[in-house]
C-alpha positions in Angstrom: 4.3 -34.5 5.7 3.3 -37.8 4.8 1.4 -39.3 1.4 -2.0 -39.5 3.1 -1.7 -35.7 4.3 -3.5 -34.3 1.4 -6.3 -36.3 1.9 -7.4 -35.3 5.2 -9.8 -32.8 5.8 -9.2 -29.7 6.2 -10.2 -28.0 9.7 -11.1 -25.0 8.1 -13.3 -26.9 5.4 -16.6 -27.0 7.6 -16.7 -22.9 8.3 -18.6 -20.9 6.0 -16.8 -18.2 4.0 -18.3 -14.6 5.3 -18.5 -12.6 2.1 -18.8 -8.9 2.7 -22.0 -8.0 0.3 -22.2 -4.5 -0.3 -25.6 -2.9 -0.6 -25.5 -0.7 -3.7 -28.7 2.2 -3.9 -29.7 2.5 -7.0 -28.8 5.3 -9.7 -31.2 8.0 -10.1 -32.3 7.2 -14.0 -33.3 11.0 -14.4 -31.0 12.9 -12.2 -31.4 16.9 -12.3 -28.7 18.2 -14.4 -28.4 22.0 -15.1 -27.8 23.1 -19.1 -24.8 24.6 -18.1 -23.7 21.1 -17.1 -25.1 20.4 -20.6 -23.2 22.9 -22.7 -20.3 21.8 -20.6 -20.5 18.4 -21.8 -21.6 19.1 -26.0 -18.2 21.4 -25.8 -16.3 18.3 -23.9 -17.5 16.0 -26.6 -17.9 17.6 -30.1 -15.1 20.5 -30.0 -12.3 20.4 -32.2 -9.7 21.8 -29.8 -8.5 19.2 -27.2 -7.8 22.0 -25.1 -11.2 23.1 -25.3 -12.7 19.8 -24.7 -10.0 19.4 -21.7 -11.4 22.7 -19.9 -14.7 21.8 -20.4 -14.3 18.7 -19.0 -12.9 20.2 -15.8 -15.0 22.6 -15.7 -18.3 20.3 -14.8 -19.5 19.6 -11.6 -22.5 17.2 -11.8 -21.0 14.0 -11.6 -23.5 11.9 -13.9 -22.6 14.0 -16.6 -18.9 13.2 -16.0 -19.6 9.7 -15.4 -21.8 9.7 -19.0 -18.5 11.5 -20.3 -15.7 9.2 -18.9 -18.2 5.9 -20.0 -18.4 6.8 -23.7 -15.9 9.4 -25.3 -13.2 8.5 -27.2 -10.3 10.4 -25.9 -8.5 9.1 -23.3 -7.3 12.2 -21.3 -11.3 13.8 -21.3 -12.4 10.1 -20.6 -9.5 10.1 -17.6 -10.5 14.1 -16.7 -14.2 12.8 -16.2 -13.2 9.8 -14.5 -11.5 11.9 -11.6 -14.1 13.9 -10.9 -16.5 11.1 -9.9 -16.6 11.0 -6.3 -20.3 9.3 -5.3 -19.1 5.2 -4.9 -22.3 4.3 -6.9 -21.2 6.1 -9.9 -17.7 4.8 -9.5 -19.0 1.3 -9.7 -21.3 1.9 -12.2 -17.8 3.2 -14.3 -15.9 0.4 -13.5 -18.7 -2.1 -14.4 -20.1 -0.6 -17.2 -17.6 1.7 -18.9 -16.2 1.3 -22.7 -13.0 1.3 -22.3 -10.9 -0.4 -20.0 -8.8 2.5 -18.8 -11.5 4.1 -17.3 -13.0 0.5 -15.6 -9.4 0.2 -14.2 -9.1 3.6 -12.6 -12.6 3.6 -11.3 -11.9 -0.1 -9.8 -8.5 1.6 -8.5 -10.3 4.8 -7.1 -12.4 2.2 -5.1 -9.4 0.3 -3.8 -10.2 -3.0 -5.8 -6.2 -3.1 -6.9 -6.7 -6.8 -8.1 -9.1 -6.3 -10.6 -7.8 -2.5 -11.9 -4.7 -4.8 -12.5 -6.7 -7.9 -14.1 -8.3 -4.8 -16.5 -5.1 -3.7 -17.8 -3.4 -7.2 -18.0 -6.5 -8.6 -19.4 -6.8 -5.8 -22.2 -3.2 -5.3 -22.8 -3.2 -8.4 -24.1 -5.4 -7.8 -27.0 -3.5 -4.9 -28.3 
């Protein structure tokens, strides 16, 4: 290695990076949700009883009204509850991008297999505590 070596040019500088873009479809604004779903989630968000709120919580199926439920209440276990039982990839990114809270963005990026950035969420807001 000589002094000059770092200013040639790289033989790998001239090819174009290939970034992978992923298409995303959109999410449906008005999705049909049934008002048991509803019930579901008042009892999941206004109930005293954490256990309550906890069996509620695992209780609902439609995943937009557990992705609406991990993005915004204030408990961590229901928002961690919700969180897991969003399987559609759309909503996941949609929770990781767009969610409160930084636990939930983390375990959505994690349940996506984006390790890097659940890690840069936790380091990142960690260090504000």
């Amino acid at each position: 290695m000589g002094f000059f070596d770092r200013f040639k040019k790289n033989k790998n500088a001239n090819k174009k990076v290939k970034r992978v873009e992923r298409k995303r479809k959109a999410i449906d604004k008005q999705p049909d949700i049934e008002e048991s779903q509803l019930a579901l989630r008042e009892i999941a968000v206004n109930s005293k009883n954490r256990h309550e709120r906890a069996q509620a919580t695992d209780s609902i199926t439609n995943q937009y009204v557990a992705l609406d439920i991990a993005k915004h209440v204030t408990d961590r276990a229901i928002r961690l509850i919700a969180a897991n039982k969003i399987q559609d990839e759309d909503l996941l990114w949609d929770a990781a991008e767009n969610a409160e809270f930084y636990d939930v963005r983390s375990f959505a990026y994690e349940r996506l297999g984006e390790n890097n950035k659940s890690i840069a969420e936790i380091v990142i807001n960690q260090k504000k505590e």
